[in-house]
KOLDREN-726644 format. One record per residue: y negated, z negated, x negated of N, C-alpha, C in turn. Coordinates in steps of 0.2 Angstrom, whole numbers, padded with zeros to 4 digits, always signed. Example, Ala and Ser with C-alpha at 12.3 -4.5 7.8 and 13.67 -1.06 7.14 Angstrom:
KOLDREN-726644
+0028-0039-0066+0022-0039-0062+0016-0039-0066+0011-0035-0064+0005-0036-0068+0000-0039-0064
END
This chain:
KOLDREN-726644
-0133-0051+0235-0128-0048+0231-0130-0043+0226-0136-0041+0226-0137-0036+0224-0140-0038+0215-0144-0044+0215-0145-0045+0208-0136-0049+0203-0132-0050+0207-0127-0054+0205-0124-0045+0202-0124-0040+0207-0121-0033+0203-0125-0028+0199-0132-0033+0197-0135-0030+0191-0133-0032+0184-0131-0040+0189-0130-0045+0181-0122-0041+0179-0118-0040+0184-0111-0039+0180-0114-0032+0176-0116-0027+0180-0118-0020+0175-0121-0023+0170-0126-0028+0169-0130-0028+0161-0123-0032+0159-0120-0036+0159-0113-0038+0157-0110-0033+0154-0107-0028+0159-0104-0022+0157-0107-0019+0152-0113-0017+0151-0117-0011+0150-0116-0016+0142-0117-0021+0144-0119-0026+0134-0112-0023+0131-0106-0025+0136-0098-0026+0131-0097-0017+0130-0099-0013+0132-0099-0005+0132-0102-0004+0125-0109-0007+0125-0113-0007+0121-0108-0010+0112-0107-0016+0114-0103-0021+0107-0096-0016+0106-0092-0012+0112-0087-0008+0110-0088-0001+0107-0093+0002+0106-0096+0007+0105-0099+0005+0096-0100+0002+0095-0104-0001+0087-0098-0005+0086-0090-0007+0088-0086-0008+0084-0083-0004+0082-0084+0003+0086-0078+0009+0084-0083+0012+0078-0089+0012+0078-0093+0013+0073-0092+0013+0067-0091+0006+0067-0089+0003+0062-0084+0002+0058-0077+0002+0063-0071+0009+0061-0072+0014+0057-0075+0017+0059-0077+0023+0056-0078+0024+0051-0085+0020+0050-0089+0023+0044-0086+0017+0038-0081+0011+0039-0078+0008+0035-0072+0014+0032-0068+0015+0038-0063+0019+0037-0065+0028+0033-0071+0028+0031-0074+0034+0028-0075+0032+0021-0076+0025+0020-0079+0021+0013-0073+0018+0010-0068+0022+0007-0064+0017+0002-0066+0013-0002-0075+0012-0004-0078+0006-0008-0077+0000-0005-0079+0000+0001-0081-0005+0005-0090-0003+0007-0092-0009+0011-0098-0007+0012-0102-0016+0011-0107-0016+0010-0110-0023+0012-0113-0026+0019-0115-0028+0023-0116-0031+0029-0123-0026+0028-0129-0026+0026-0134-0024+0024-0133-0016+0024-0128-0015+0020-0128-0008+0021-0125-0002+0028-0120-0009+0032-0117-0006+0036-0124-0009+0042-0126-0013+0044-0131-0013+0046-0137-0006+0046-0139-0006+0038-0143+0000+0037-0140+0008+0042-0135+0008+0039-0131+0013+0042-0129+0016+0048-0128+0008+0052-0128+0012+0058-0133+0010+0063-0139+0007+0059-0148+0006+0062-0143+0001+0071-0141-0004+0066-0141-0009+0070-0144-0017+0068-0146-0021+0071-0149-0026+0066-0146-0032+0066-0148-0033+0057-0144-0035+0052-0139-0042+0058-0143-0046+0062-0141-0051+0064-0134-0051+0068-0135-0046+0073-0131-0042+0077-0124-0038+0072-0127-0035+0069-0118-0033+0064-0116-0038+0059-0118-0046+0058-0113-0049+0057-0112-0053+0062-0114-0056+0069-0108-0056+0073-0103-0053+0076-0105-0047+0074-0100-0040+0076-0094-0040+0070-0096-0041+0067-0093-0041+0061-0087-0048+0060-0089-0053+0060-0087-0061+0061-0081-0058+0066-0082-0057+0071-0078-0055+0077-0071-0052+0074-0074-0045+0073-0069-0039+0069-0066-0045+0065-0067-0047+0061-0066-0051+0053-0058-0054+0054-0060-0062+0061-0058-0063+0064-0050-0059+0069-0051-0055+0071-0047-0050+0075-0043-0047+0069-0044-0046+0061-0041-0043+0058-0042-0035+0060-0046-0034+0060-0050-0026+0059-0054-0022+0054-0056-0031+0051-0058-0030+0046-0057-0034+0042-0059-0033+0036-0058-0040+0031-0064-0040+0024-0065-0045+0022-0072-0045+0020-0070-0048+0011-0070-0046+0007-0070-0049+0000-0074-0056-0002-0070-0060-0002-0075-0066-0005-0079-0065-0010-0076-0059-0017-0078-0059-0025-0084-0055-0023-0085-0047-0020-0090-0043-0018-0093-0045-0012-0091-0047-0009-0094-0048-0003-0094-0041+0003-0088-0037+0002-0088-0033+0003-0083-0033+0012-0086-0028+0016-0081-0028+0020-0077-0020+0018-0071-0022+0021-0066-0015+0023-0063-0015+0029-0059-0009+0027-0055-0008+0036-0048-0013+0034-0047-0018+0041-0042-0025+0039-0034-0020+0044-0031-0026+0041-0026-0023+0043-0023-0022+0051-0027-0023+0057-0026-0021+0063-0030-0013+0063-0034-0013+0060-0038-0005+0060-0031-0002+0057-0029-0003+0052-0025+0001+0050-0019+0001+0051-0017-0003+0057-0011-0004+0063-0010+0001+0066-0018+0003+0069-0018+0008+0075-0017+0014+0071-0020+0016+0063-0021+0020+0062-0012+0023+0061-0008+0017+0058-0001+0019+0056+0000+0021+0064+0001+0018+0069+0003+0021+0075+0000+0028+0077-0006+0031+0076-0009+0036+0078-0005+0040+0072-0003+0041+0067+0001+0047+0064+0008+0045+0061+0010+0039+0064+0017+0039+0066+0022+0045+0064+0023+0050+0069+0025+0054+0069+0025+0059+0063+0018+0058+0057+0017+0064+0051+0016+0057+0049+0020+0050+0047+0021+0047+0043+0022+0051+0034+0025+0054+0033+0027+0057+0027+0019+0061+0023+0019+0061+0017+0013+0064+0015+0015+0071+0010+0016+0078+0015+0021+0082+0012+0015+0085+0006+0007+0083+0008+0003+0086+0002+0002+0078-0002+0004+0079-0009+0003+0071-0013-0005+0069-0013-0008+0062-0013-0014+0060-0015-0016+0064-0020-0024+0066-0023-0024+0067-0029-0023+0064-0034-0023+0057-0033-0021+0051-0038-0015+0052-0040-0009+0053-0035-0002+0054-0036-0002+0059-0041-0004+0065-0039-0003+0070-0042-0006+0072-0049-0009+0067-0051-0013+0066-0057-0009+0063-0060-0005+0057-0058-0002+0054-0061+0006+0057-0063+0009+0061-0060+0015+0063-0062+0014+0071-0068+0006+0072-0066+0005+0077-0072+0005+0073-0078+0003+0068-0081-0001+0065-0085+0006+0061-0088+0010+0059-0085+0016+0057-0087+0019+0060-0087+0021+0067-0084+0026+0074-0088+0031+0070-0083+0032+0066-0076+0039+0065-0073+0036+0065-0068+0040+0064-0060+0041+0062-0055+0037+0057-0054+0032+0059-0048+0030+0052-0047+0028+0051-0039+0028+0045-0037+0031+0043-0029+0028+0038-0027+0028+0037-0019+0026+0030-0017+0030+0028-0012+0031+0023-0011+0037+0019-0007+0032+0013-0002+0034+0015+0004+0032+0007+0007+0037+0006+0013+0036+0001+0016+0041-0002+0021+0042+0001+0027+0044+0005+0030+0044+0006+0035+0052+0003+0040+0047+0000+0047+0054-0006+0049+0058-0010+0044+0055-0012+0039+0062-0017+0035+0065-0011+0029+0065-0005+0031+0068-0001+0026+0063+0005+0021+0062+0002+0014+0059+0005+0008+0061+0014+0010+0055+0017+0010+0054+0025+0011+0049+0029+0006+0052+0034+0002+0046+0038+0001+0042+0042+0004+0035+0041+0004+0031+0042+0010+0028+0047+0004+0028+0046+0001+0025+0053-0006+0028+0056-0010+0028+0060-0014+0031+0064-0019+0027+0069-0024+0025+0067-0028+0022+0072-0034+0027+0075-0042+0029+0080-0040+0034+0082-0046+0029+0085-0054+0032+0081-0057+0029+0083-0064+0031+0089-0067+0030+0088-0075+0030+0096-0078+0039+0097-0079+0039+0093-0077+0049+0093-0077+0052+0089-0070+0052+0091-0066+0054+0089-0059+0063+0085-0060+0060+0079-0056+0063+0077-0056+0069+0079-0051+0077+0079-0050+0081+0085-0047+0088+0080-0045+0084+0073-0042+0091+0068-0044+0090+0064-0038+0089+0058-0037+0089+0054-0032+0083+0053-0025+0076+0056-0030+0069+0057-0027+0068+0061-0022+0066+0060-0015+0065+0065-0010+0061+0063-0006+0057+0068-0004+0052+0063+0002+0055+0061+0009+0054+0055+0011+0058+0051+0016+0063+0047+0014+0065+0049+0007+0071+0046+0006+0071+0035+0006+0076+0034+0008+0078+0028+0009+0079+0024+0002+0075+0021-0002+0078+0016-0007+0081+0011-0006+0084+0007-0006+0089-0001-0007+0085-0005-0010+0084-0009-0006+0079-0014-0008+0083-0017-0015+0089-0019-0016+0090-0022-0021+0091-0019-0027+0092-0012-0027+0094-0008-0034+0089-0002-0036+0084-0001-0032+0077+0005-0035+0070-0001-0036+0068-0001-0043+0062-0004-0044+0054-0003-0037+0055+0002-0035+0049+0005-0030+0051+0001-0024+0058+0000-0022+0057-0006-0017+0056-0012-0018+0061-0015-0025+0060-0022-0026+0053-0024-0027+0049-0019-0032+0040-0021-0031+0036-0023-0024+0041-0021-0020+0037-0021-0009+0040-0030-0008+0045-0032-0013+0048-0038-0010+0043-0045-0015+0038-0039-0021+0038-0047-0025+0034-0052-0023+0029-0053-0018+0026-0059-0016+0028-0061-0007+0035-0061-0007+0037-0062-0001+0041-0069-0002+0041-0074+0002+0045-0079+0001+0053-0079+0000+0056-0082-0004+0064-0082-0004+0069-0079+0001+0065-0083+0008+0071-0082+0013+0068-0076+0018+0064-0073+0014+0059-0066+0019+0064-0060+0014+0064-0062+0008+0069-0059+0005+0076-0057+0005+0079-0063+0005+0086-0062+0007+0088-0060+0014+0083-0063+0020+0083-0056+0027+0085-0050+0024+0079-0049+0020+0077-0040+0020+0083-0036+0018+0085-0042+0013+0092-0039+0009+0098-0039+0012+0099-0043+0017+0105-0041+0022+0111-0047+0017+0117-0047+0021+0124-0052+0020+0125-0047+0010+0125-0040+0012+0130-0037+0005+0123-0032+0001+0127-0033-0004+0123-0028-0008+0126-0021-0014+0127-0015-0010+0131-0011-0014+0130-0009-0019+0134-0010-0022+0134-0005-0029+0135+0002-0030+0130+0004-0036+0127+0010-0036+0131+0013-0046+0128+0009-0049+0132+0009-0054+0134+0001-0060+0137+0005-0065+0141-0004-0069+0133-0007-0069+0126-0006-0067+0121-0010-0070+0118-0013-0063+0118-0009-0057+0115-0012-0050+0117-0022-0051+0110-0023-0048+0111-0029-0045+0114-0033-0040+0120-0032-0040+0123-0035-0035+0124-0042-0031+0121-0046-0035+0120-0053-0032+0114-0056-0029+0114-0059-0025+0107-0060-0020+0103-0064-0025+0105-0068-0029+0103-0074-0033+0100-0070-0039+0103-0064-0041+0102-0060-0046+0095-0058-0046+0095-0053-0040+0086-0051-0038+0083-0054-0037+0083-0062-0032+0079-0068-0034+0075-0067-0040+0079-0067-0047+0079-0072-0052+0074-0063-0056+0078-0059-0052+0073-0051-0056+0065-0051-0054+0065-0054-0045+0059-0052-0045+0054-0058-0049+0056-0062-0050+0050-0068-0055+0051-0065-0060+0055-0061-0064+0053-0058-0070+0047-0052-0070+0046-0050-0065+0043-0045-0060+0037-0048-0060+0036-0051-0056+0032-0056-0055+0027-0057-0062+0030-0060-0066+0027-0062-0072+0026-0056-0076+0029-0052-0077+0027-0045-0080+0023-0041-0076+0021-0038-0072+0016-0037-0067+0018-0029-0065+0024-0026-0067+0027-0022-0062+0035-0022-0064+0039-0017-0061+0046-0019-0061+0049-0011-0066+0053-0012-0068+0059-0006-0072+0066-0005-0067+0067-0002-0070+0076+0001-0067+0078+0006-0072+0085+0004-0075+0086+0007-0082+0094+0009-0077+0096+0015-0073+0100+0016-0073+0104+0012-0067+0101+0009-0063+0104+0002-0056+0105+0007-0049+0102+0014-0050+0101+0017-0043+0108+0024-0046+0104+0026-0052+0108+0032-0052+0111+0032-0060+0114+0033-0063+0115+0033-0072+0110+0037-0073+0107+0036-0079+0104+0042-0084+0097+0043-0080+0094+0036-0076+0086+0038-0076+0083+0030-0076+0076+0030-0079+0074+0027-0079+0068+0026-0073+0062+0019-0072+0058+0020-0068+0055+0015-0068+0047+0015-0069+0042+0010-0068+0038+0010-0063+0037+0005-0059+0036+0004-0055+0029-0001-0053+0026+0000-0049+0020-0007-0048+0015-0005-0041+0015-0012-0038+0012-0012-0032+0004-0010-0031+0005-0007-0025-0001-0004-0022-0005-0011-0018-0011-0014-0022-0011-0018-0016-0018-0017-0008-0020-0021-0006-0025-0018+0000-0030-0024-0002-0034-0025+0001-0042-0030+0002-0040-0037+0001-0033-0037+0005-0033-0046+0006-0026-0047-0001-0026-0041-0005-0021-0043-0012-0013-0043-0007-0013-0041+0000-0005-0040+0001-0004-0035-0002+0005-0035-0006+0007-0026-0007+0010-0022-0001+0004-0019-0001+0006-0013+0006+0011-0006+0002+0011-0004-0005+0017+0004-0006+0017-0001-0013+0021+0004-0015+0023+0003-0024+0022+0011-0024+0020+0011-0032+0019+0017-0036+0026+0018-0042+0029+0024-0040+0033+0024-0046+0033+0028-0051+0036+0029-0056+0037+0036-0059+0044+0035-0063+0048+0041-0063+0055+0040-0064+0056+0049-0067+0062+0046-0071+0063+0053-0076+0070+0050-0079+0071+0057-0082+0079+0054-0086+0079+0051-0093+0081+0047-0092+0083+0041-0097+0082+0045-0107+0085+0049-0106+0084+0054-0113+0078+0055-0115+0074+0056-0111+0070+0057-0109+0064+0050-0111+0066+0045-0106+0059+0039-0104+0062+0034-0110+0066+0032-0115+0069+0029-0119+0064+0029-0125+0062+0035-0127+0057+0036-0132+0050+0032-0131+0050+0027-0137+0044+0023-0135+0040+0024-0131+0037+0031-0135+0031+0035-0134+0030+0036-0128+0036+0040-0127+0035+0041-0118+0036+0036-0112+0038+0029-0114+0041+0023-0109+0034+0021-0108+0029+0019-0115+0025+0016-0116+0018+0021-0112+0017+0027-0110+0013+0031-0108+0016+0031-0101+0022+0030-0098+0022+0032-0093+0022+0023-0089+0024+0016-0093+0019+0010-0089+0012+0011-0090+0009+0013-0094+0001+0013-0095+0000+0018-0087+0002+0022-0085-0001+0027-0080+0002+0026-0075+0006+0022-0073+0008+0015-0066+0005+0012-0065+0003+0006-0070+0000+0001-0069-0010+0006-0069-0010+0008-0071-0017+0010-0070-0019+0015-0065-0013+0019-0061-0015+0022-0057-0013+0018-0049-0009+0012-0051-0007+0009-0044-0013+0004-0043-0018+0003-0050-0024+0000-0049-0026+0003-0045-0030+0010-0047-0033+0015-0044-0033+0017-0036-0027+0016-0032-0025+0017-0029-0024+0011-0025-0027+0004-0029-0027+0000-0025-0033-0002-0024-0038+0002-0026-0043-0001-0027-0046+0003-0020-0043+0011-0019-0045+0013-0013-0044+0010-0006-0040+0005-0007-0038+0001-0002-0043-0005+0000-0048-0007-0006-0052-0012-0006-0049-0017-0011-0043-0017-0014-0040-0020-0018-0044-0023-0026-0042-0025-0029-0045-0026-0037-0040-0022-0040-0044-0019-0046-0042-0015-0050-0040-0016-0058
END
């Protein structure tokens, strides 16, 4: 009996051992918005090189992590960051904005937000107010409509047809004479979405505001938040300023997608 309850300890003691260098590995991925390389993360946590890609292969596999075909890079996959949304569930809201957010709502002189899915229903999970605060529809927590604010229809545009029409429920209320009211309509909006590579809103949520919009994405190209920025129409009509405030969506929703592992 006695070498059979050596063998289960060394058993035991191996799988203590491979759960200890997986949480590692958590870690020090979920420390690196770059990414890391097999080699590096190897180096790193002076494990050898052979042993942290089966470890890793595993993770990969489980959806813990997820590994770039272009770089060759690993990140933290979306079961890692499964647990981590369940671990601050409750301080879901982020009542101090990203730096990035907050760079971006200076730099465009408006309101600027991020919106993701939570249960089915589009939330702002962030808020950066510019040098003119926006004083209208924006608030953190606040609930957008999938069919009539561009910040949630960007959370819809690479979902199937009928994953669509779920989300958007039998009715779709109107907000003002310009909301989309037809299920067929948004269809046909978000392929325009799609091919233009973020979304607008000219007045469909509230009169008199405008808002450009464009997905946050993560390592495997899914859209996990939308980036927005929104101001009054008097205001965002002027070339000058419409044309400065898509330049700093689209390039800060890179930027921020890139801390996710995303391309930039």
């Amino acid at each position: 009996m006695i070498p059979v309850r050596q063998a289960a300890g060394e058993v035991g003691s191996g799988r203590m051992q491979t759960l200890v260098r997986a949480l590692r590995v958590l870690r020090l991925l979920s420390e690196d918005p770059a990414g890391m390389t097999l080699q590096e993360i190897s180096d790193r946590l002076d494990i050898p090189l052979a042993s942290t890609y089966r470890l890793l292969s595993t993770m990969v596999q489980e959806e813990f992590v997820v590994r770039t075909s272009r770089t060759r890079r690993y990140f933290a996959g979306p079961g890692a960051l499964a647990l981590g949304e369940a671990a601050r569930r409750e301080d879901r809201l982020r009542h101090t904005p990203p730096p990035l957010l907050a760079q971006a709502a200076i730099t465009a002189g408006e309101t600027a937000f991020v919106t993701e899915l939570v249960d089915d229903r589009a939330i702002c999970v962030a808020i950066a107010e510019g040098r003119r605060p926006l004083r209208l529809f924006v608030r953190l927590g606040q609930e957008m409509p999938l069919h009539a604010a561009a910040a949630a229809r960007v959370l819809l545009v690479d979902r199937e047809e009928d994953d669509v029409l779920e989300l958007l429920g039998p009715s779709l209320p109107r907000f003002t004479s310009d909301t989309l009211c037809s299920h067929q309509a948004v269809l046909d909006h978000l392929k325009e979405v799609r091919a233009l590579g973020y979304d607008t809103c000219v007045g469909e949520l509230d009169e008199g505001v405008r808002a450009v919009s464009s997905a946050i994405r993560d390592a495997e190209g899914q859209v996990r938040q939308s980036l927005t920025v929104a101001g009054p129409a008097q205001r965002m009509r002027h070339p000058a300023n419409w044309n400065l405030v898509v330049k700093v969506v689209r390039e800060t929703s890179a930027a921020l997608s890139a801390d996710l592992g995303g391309l930039e």
